[in-house]
C-alpha positions as CSV (number, residue, x, y, z in Angstrom):
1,X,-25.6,-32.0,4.6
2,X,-22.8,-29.3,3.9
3,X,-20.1,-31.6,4.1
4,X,-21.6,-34.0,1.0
5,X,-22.0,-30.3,-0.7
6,X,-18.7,-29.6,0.1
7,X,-17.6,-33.3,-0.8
8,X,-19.3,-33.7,-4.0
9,X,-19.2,-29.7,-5.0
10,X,-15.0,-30.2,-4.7
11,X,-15.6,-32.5,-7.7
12,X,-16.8,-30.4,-10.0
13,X,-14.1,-27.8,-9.2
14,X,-11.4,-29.7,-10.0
15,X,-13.0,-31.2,-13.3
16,X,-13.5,-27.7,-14.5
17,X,-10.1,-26.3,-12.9
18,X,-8.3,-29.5,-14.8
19,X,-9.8,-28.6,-18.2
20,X,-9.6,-24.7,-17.3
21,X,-5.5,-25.4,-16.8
22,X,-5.2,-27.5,-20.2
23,X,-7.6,-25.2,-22.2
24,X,-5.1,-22.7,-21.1
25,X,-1.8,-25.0,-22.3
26,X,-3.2,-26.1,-25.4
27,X,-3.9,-22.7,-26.0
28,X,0.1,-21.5,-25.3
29,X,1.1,-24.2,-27.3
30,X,-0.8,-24.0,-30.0
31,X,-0.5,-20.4,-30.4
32,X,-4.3,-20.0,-30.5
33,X,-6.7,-16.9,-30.2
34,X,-8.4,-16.4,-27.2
35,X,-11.6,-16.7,-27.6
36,X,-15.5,-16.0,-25.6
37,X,-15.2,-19.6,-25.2
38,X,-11.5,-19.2,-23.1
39,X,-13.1,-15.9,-21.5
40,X,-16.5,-18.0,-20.4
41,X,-14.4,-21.1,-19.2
42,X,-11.7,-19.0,-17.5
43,X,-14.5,-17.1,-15.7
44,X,-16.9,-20.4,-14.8
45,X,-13.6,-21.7,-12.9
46,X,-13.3,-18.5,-10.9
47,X,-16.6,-18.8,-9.6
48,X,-16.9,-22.2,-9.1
49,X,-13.9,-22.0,-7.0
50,X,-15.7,-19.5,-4.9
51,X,-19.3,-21.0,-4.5
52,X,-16.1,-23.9,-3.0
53,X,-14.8,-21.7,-0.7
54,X,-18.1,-20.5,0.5
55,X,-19.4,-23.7,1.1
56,X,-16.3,-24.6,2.8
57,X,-16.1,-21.6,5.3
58,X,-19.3,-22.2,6.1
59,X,-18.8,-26.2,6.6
60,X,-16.1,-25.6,8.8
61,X,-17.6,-23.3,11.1
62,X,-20.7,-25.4,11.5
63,X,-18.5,-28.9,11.9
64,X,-18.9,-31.0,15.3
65,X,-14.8,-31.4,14.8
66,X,-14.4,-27.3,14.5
67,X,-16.7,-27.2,17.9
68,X,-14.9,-29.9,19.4
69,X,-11.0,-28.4,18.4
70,X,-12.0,-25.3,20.0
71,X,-12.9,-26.9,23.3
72,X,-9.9,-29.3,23.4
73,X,-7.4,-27.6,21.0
74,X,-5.5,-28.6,17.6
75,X,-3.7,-32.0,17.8
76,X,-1.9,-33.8,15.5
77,X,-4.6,-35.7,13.5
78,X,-7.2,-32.7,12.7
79,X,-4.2,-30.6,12.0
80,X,-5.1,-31.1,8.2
81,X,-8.4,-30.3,8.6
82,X,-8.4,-27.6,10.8
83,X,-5.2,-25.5,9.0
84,X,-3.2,-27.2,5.9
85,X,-6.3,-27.3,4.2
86,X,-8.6,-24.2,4.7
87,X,-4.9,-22.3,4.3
88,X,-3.9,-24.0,1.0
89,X,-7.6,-23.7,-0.4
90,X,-7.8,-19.8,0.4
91,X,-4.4,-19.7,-1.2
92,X,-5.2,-21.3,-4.3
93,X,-8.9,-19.1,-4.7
94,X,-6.3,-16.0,-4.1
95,X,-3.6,-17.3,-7.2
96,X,-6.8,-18.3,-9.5
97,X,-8.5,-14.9,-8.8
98,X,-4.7,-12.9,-9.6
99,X,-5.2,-15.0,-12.5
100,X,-8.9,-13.5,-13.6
101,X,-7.8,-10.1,-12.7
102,X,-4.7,-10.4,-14.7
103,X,-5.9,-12.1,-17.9
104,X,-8.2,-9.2,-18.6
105,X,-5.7,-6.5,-18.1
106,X,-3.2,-8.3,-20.7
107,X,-3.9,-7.9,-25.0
108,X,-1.9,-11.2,-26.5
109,X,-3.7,-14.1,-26.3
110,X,-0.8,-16.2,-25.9
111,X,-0.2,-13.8,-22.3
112,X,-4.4,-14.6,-21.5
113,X,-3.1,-18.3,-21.7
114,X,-0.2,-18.0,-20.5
115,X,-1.6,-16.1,-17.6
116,X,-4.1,-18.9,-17.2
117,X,-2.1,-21.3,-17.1
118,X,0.3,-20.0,-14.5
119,X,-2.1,-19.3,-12.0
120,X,-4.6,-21.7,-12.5
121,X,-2.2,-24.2,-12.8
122,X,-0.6,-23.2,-9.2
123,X,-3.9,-23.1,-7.6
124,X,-4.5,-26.6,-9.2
125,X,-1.2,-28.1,-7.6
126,X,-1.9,-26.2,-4.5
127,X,-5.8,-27.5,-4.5
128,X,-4.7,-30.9,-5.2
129,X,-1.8,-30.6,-2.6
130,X,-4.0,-30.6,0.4
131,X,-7.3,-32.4,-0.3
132,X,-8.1,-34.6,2.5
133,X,-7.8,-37.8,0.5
134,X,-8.3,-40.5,3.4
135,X,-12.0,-38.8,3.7
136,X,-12.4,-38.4,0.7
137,X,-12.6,-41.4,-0.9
């Protein structure tokens, strides 16, 4: 059951992190004000991202694999699973929170988007970087 949360949950993340990231260009680009609407989106993707990374800690403590790797050891094939991913994920959640905490300390909008944009966008690339796409889909 955790695992289709997990699954279906990482969905939603990256449909709101993909728009989050774009708001964010088209912003830059366009030179527009930031807005309650940027402020709400910007901090819907933060905590989305963390109800993720709750839902994954806990899925991967819980797993029959995690049990199993912990008995026999990491090999090649769970490698992904068991470090590349829960690494790359925490590592994006940490650049998109720098990214919330540093938006609201700046008074431009075009450095809120710009902000945005940076480290949203690198927790995007990261996030996308390391999804388990064989069990995915």
């Amino acid at each position: 059951m955790m695992k289709v949360i997990h699954s279906y949950w990482a969905y939603i993340v990256l449909a709101v992190l993909i728009y989050a990231v774009f708001n964010a260009v088209v912003g830059l680009v366009q030179k527009k004000e930031f807005t309650h609407k940027d402020f709400r989106l910007g901090l819907f993707t933060l905590i989305v991202t963390h109800i993720q990374l709750l839902i994954g800690l806990g899925w991967y403590f819980m797993s029959p694999w995690y049990k199993s790797m912990k008995a026999n050891g990491i090999d090649a094939t769970n490698r992904l699973l068991a470090v590349e991913h829960p690494i790359m994920m925490i590592l994006a959640i940490v650049l998109i929170t720098m990214g919330w905490s540093k938006h609201k300390k700046q008074v431009k909008s075009e450095s809120k988007f710009k902000t945005f944009a940076l480290f949203y966008g690198l927790g995007l690339l990261f996030i996308l970087s390391r999804i388990p796409w064989s069990n995915w889909f």
